[in-house]
C-alpha positions in Angstrom: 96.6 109.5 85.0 96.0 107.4 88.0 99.2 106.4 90.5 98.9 103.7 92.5 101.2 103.1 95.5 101.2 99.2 96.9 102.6 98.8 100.2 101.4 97.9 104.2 99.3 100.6 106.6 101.3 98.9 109.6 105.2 98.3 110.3 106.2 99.9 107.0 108.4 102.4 107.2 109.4 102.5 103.6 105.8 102.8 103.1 105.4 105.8 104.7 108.6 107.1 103.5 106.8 107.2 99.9 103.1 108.7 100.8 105.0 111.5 102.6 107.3 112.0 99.5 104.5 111.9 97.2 102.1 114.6 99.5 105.1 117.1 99.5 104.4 116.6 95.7 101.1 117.5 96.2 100.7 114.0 93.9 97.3 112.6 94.5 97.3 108.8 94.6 95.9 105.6 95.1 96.7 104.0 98.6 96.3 99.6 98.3 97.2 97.8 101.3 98.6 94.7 100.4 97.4 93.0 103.9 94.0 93.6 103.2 93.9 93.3 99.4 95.2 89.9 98.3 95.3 89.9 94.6 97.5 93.1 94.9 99.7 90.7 96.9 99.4 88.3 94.2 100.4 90.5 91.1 103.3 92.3 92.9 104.3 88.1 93.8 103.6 87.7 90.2 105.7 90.6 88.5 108.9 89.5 91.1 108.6 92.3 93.4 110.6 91.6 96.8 110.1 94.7 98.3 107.0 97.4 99.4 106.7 100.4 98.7 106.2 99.7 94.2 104.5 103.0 92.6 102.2 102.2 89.2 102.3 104.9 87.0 101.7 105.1 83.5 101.9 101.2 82.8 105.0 100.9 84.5 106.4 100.0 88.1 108.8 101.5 90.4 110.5 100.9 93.5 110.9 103.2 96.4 114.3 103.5 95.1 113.2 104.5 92.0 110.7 107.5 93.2 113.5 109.1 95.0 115.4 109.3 91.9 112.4 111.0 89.8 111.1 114.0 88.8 108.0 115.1 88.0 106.8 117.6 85.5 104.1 119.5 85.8 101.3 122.0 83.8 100.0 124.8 85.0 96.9 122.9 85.8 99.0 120.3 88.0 98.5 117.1 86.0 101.4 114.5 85.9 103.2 114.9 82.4 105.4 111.9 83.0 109.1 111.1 84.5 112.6 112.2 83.8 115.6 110.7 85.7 
């Protein structure tokens, strides 16, 4: 399942906060820069999102806040099983 992780190369600390969270996780994912890429602007605008980091992952959006409340599960062949809070 692909993740996707919206946010800004430059001046984001939040940003970063989220890729480093995610590569202790050894997560692989999808880096879009919202500066450079503006219908990801558009549709994060569009689905009332204030605030960068936002995380897509399995149809569904989260917040910085949200990733630091989740936990992933994982197989033994290290693909994403889903979420549990």
């Amino acid at each position: 399942m692909e993740i996707i992780l919206y946010g800004r190369n430059n001046n984001c600390s939040r940003c970063e906060q989220a890729k480093i969270y995610l590569k202790n996780l050894n997560v692989e994912y999808k880096f879009i820069d919202i500066d450079k890429n503006e219908s990801a602007l558009v549709l994060l605008r569009e689905l009332k999102f204030r605030q960068i980091p936002v995380l897509f992952y399995n149809k569904a959006y989260y917040t910085l806040e949200d990733l630091k409340e989740i936990k992933f599960k994982w197989e033994s062949e290290g693909e994403l099983l889903g979420w549990t809070n």
